[in-house]
KOLVEX-152137 format. One record per residue: residue in one letter; x, y, z of N, C-alpha, C, O in turn. Coordinates in steps of 0.02 Angstrom, whole numbers, plus 50000, padded with zeros to 5 digits. Example, Ala and Ser with C-alpha at 12.3 -4.5 7.8 and 13.67 -1.06 7.14 Angstrom:
2
A506604971650390506154977550390506604983550390507124983450423 S506424988850354506844994750357506455000250394506705005750402 
***
This chain:
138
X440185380439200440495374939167439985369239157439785368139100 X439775365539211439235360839203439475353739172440045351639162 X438895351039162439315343739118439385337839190439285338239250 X439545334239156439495326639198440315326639242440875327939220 X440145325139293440655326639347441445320939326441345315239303 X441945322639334442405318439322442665312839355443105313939398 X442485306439344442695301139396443255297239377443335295139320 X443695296139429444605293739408444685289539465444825292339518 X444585280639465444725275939521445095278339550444965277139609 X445675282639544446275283039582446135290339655446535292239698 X445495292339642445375297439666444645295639729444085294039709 X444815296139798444215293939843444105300539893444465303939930 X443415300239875443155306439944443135302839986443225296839975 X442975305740066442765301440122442275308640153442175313140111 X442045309340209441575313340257442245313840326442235318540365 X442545310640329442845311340393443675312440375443985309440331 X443945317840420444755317440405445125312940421445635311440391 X444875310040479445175304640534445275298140482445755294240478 X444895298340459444775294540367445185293740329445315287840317 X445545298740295445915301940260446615300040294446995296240264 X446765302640354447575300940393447505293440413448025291440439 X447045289140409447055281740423447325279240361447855276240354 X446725281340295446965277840230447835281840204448285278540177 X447865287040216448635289440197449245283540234449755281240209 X448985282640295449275277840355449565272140312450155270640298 X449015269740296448955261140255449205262040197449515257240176 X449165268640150449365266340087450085270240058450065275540026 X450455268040069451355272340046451185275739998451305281440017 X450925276239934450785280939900450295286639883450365291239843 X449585284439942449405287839939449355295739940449735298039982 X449005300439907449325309339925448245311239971447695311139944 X448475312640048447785315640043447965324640068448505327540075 X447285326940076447255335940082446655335640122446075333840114 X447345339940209446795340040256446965347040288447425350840274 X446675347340314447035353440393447835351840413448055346640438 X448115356540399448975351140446448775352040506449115348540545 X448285355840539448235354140620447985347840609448565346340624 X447735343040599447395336640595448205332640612448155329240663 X448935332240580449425329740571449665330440634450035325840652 X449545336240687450025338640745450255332540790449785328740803 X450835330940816451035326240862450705330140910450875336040919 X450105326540955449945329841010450345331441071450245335341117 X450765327741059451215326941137451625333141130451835334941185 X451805336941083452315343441038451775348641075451205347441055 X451795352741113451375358141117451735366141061451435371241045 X452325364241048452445370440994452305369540925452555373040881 X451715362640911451495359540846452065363540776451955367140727 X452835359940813453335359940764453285352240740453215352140678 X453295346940765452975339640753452355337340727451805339040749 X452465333240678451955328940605451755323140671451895322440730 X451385320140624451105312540640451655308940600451715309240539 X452135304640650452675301340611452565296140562452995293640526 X451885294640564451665289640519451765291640435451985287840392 X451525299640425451395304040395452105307640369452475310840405 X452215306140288452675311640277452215318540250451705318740214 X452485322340272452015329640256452385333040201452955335340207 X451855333340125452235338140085452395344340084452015348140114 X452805346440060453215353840046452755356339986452555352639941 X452585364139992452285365339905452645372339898452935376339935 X452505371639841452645378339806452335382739772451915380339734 X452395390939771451875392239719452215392039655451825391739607 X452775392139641453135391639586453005385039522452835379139520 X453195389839482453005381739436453485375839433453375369839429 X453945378639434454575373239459454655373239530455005377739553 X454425369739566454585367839628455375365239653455655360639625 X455595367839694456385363439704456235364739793455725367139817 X456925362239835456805361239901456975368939913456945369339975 X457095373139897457305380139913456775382739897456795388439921 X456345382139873455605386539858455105382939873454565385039852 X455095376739909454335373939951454395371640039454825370140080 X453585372740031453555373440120453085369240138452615366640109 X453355368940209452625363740230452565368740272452955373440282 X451665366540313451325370640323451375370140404451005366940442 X451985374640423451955377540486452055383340492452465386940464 X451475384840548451235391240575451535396740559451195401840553 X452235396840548452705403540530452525404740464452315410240447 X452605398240409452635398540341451785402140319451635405640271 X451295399240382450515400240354450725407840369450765411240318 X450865411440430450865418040428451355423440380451205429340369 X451945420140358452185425540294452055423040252452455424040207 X451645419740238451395420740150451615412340111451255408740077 X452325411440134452755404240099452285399740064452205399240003 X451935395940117451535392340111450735392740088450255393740124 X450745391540015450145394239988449475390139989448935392739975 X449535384340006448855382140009448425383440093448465379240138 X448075389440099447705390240157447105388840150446895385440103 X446795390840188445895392640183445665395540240445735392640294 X445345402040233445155407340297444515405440311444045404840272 X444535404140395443805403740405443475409040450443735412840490 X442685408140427442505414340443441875411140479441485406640464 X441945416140541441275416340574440585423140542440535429240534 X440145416140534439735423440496438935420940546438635415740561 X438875427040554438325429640618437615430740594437545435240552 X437155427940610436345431540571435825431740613435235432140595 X436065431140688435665432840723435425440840765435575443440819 X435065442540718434695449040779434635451540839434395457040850 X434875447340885434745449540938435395449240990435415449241051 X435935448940938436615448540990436545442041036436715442941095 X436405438141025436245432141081436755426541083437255429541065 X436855423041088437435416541097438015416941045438615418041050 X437615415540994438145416240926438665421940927439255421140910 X438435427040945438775432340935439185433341021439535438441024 X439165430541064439505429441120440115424041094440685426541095 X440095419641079440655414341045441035416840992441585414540978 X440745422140958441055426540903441445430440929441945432740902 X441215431540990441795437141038442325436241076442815439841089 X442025427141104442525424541123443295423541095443835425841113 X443025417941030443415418540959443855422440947444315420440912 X443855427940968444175435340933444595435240994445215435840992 X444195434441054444735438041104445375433941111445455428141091 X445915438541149446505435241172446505429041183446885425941146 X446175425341227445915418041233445905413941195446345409741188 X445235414541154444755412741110445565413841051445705408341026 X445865417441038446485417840992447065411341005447325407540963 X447135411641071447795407641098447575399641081447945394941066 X446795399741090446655391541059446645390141009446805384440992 X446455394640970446515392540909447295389640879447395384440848 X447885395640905448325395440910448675388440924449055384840891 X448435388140976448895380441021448525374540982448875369540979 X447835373840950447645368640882448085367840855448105361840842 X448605370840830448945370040768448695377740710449075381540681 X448135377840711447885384440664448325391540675448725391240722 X448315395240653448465401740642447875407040650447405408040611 X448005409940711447415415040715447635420940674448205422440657 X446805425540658446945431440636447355437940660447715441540625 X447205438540733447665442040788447815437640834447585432040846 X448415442240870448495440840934449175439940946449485441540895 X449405438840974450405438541012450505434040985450345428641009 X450795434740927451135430840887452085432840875452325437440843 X452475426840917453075428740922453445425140869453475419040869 X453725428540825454265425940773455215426440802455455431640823 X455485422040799455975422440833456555417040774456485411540748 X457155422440771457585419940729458275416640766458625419640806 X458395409340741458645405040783459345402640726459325400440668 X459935404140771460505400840719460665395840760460725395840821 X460745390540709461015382040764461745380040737461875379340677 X462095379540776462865376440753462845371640767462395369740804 X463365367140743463575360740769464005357340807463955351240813 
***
């Protein structure tokens, strides 16, 4: 594509996320795009709880969006699919000699190294992941 990059006042990068959930903080209209683990009420260890400061949007992949076809981004919705804006990260290895890197790579993977990621707020690739269907009356 190429060409001179597009600049729109209404639009601000920053380097830091902590950045981003301060200025969303301060400005009622602002829209920013972070990690929803960044949003987690820390005190919630089942990171079902936002940062109350923070309303968290719903999306959709649909082109008409309505409240029956958008999701916000918890852990259930990231693992069946609902919720379409992700991003997979990858550990990528280039060291020869099996040495540190590739010990933390193993960690990472294992049961452990899974459950933290887990309890962040993130969605690991494996591991004991319990889905559980809940009817609430009134």
């Amino acid at each position: 594509m190429g060409g001179k990059p597009i600049t729109n006042p209404n639009v601000v990068a920053t380097n830091k996320t902590a950045d981003v959930v301060s200025y969303v903080e301060k400005n009622p209209g602002a829209i920013g795009i972070i990690g929803s683990n960044w949003l987690n009420d820390k005190r919630d260890s089942t990171n079902l709880t936002f940062n109350k400061n923070i309303r968290v949007m719903s999306v959709s992949r649909l082109d008409k969006a309505t409240p029956a076809n958008s999701w916000k981004p918890y852990q259930y919705y990231l693992y069946n699919g609902n919720y379409p804006l992700v991003r997979t990260i990858y550990a990528l290895l280039n060291d020869p000699y099996n040495g540190l890197p590739w010990g933390f790579a193993q960690f990472i993977a294992s049961p452990k190294g899974q459950m933290i990621i887990l309890k962040s707020g993130l969605l690991p690739v494996q591991g004991n992941i319990t889905v559980r269907d809940v009817n609430v009356s009134e």
